[in-house]
N, C-alpha and C positions, 0 to 999 in steps of 0.2 A: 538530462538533469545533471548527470556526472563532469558536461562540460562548464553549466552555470556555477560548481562547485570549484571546477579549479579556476577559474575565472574571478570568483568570489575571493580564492584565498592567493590571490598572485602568482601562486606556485611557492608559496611558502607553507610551510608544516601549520595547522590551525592550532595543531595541540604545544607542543614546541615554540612555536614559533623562531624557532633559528634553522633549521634543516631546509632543506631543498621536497617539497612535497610529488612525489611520485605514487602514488594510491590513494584511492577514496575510501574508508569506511564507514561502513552502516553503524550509526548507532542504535541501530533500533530496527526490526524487520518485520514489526506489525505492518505498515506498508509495503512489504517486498513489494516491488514491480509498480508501486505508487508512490513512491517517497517524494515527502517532501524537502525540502531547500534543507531544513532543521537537522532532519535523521543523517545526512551526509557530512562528512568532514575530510577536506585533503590535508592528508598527513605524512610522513617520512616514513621508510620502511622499518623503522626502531620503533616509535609512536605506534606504529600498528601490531605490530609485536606486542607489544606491552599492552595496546587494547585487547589484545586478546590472550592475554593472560601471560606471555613468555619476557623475557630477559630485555627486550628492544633490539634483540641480536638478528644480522639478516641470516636465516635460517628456511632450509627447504620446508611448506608448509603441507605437501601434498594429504597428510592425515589429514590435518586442520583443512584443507579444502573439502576433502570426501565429507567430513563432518557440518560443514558451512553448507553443503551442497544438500545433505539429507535434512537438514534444518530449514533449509530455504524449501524445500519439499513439503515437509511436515506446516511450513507458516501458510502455502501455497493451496495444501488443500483444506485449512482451518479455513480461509479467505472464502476455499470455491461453497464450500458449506455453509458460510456464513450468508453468501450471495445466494444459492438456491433456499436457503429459508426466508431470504427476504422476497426474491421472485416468487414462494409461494405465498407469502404474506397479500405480496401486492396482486396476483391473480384471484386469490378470494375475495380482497377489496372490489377490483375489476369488477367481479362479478356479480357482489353486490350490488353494486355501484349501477350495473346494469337491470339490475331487478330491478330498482327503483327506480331508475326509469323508461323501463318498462311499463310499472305501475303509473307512472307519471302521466304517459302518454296514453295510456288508458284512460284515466281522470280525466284528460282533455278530450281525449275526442267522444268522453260521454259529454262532458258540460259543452262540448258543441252541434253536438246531436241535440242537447236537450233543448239550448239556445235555437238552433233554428226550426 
């Protein structure tokens, strides 16, 4: 995805549009590890500064990473929780799903007993 991104912006900054773009930013990390075209933007290392709160200044980010890192964590297991309640959603579907027919094919092979 991050290569249709710089692709998309020539290698110029999306935010700016005058800099030279060398980094992708998430705008958004309800998708971590799904994102779509939208959530991404290639930007200049000033532009991303500034998206994330600082000066536009090229500065060591290594807090800022540890912090993006536990975020991306915390998004990561909201995601895996969201997906196990849905898989248990869809197994008790399942299983319904299969009672009925169950019961289904019982109906039939009495009304085929009954028929011959």
């Amino acid at each position: 995805m991050k290569r249709l991104v710089k692709e998309r912006s020539g290698g110029t900054c999306e935010r700016c549009t005058k800099a030279r773009a060398t980094e992708v930013h998430h705008t958004t990390y309800h998708r971590l590890g799904f994102e779509h075209m939208d959530d991404l933007q290639h930007v200049c290392p000033q532009c991303h500064g500034r998206c994330h709160g600082g000066k536009g200044k090229k500065t060591k980010r290594t807090g800022s990473k540890v912090f993006w890192v536990q975020r991306g964590k915390k998004v990561l297991r909201r995601q895996i929780k969201n997906l196990e309640e849905e898989n248990r959603e869809l197994r008790e579907r399942v299983a319904a799903l299969e009672g009925e027919l169950g019961n289904a094919t019982e109906d039939w092979q009495s009304f085929r007993e009954a028929v011959a």
